[in-house]
SERO-563061 format. One record per atom (N, C-alpha, C, O): x, y, z; residue in three letters. Coordinates in steps of 0.2 Angstrom, whole numbers, plus 2048, in hexadecimal, padded with zeros to 3 digits. Atoms other than C-alpha are relative to their C-alpha. Layout:
XYZala...
END
This chain:
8047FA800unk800800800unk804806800unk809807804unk7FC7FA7FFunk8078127FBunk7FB806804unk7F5806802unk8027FD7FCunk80381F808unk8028087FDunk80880A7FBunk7FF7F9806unk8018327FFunk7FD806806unk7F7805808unk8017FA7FBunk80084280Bunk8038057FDunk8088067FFunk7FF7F9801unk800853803unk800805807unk7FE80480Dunk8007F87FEunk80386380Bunk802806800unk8078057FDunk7FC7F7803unk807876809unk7FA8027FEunk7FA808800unk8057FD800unk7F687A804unk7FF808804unk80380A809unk8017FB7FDunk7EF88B809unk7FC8067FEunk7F78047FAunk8047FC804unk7E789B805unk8058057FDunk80A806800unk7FA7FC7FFunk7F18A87FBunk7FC8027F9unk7F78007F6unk8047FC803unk7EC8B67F1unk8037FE7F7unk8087FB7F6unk7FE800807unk7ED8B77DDunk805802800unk808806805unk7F97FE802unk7FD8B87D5unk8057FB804unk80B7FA802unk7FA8027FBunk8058AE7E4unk8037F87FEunk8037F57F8unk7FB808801unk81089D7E6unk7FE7FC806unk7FE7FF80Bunk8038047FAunk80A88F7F1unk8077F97FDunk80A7F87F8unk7FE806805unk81587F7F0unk7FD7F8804unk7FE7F680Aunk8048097FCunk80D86C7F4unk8057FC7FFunk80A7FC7FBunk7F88047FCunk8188617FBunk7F97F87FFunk7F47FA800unk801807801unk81184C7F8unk8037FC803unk8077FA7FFunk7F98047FCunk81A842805unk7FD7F6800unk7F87F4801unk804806803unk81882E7FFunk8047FB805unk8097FD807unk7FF8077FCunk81B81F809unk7FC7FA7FEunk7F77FA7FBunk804807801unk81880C807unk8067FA7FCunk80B7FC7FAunk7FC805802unk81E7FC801unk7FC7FB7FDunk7F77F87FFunk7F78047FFunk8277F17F8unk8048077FDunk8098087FEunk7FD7FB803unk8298037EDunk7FB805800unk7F5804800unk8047FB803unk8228127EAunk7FF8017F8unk8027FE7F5unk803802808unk81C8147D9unk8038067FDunk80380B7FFunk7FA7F9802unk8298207CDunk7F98067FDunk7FB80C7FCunk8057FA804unk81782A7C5unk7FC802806unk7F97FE809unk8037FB7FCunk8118367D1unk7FB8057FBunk7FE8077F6unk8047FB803unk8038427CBunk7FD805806unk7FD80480Cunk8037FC7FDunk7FC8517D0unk7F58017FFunk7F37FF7FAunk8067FF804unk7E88557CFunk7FD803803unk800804808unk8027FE7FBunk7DB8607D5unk7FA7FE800unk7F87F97FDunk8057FF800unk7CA8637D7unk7FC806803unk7FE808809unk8027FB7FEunk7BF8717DAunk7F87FF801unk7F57FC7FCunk806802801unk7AE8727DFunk7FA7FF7FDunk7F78047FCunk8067FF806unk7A086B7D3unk8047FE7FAunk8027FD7F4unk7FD802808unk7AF8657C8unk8027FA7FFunk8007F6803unk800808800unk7B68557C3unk807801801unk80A8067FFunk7F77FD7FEunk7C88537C9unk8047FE7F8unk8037FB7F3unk7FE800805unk7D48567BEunk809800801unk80D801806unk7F97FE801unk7E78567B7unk801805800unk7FE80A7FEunk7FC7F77FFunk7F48637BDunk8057FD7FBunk8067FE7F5unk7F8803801unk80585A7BCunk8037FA801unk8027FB807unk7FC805802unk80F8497BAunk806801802unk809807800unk7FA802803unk81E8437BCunk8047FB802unk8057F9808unk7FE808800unk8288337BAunk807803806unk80A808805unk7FC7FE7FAunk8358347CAunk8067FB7FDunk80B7FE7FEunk7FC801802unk8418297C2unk8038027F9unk8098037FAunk7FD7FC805unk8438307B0unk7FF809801unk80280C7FDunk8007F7802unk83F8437B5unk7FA8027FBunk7F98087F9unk8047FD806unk8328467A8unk7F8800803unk7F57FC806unk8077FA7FFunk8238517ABunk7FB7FF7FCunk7FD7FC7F7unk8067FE804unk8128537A4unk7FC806803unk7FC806809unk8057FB800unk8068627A5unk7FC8017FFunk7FA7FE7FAunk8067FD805unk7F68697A2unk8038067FDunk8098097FEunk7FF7F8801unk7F4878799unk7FE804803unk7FF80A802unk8007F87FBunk7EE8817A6unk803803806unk802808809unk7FB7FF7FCunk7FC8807B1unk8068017FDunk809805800unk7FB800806unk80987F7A3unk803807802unk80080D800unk7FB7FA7FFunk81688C7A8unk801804805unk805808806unk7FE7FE7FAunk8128907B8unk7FF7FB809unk7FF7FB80Funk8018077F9unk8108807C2unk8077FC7FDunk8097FA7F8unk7F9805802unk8208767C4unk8007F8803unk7FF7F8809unk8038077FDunk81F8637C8unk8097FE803unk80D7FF7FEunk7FA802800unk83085C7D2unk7FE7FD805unk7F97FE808unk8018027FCunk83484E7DCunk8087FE804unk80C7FE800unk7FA8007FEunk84384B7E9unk7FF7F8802unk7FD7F7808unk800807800unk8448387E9unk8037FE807unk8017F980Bunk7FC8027FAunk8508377F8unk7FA800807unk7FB7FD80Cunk8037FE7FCunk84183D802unk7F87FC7FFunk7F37FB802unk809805804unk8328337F7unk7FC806802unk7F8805807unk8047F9801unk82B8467F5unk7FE8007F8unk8027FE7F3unk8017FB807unk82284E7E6unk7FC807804unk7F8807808unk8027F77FDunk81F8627E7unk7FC8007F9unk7FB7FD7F4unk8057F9807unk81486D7DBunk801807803unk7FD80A807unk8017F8800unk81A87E7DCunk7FD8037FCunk7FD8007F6unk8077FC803unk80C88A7D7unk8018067FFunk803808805unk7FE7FA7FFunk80F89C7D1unk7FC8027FDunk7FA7FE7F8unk8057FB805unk8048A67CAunk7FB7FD800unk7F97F97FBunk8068027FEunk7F68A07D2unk7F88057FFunk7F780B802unk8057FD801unk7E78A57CCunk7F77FC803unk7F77F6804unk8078027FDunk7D38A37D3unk7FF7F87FDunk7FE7F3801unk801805804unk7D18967C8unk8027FA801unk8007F57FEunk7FD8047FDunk7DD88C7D0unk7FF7FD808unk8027F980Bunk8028037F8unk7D588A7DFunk7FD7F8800unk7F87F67FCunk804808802unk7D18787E3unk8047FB805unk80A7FC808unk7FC8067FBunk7D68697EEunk8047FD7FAunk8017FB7F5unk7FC803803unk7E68627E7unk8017F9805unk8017F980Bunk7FE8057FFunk7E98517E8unk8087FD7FBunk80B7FF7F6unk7FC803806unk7F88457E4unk8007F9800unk7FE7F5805unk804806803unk7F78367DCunk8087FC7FEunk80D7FF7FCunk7F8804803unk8058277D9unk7FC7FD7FAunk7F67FC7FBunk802807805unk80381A7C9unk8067FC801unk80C7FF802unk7FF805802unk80980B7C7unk8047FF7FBunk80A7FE7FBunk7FC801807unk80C80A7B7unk8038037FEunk804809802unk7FA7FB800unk81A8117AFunk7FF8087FDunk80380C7FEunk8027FA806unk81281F7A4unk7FC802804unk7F77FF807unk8057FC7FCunk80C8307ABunk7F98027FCunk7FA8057F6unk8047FC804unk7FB8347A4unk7FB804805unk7FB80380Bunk8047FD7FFunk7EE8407A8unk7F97FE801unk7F5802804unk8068017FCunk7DF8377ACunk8027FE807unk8087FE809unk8008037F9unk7DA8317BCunk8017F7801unk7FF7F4806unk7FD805801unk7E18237B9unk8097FC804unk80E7FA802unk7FD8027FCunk7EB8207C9unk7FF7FA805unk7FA7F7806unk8048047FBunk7ED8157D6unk800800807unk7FC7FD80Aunk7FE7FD7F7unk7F281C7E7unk7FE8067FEunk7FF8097F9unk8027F9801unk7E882E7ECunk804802807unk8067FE80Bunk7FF7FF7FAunk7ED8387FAunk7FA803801unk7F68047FCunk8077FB7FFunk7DD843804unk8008077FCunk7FB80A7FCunk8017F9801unk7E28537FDunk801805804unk80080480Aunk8007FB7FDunk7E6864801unk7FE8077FDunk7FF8097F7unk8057FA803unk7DC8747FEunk8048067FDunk80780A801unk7FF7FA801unk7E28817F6unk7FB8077FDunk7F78067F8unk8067FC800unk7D78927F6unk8078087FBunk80D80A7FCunk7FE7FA805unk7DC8A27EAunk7FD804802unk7F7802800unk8047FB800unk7D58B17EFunk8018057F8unk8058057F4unk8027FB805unk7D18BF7E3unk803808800unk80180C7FCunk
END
């Protein structure tokens, strides 16, 4: 069983930087595809960001694309999402998500979730 616990969530006005911190635990391995996802209310959760923790390689939406950064620090079985240019529309419970399989994709199509942590954008 892998064990997935966000935090860094918060409240922070337009234009700001938040960074979400995913701390993973479990065995026999942790899974190298980690995802980001959110959901806001009334909507269907969705793709932020991806990323394979063995090879380095990223995926994005387009509506994060440039100002959302996906990394993971392996020694620690962390993945972050720095968020800058945060706008209203960004608000939403983030989640993060491990797969399995080797390949990052963009549905929900994971298999370990963590509960989430809220992120709020004011105006």
């Amino acid at each position: 069983q892998v064990h997935l616990v966000e935090s860094g969530g918060g409240l922070v006005q337009t234009g700001g930087s938040l960074r979400l911190t995913c701390a993973a635990s479990g065995l026999p391995a942790i899974p190298n595809v980690m995802g980001w996802f959110r959901q806001a209310p009334g909507k269907e959760r969705e793709f932020v960001a991806g990323i394979n923790r063995s090879s380095g390689n990223t995926l994005y939406s387009d509506s994060v694309k440039g100002r959302f950064t996906v990394s993971s620090d392996n020694s620690k079985s962390a993945v972050y999402l720095q968020m800058n240019s945060l706008e209203p529309e960004d608000a939403a419970v983030y989640y993060c998500a491990a797969r399995k399989r080797p390949f990052i994709v963009s549905s929900v199509d994971y298999d370990y979730w963590g509960q989430g942590t809220q992120v709020t954008v004011s105006s």
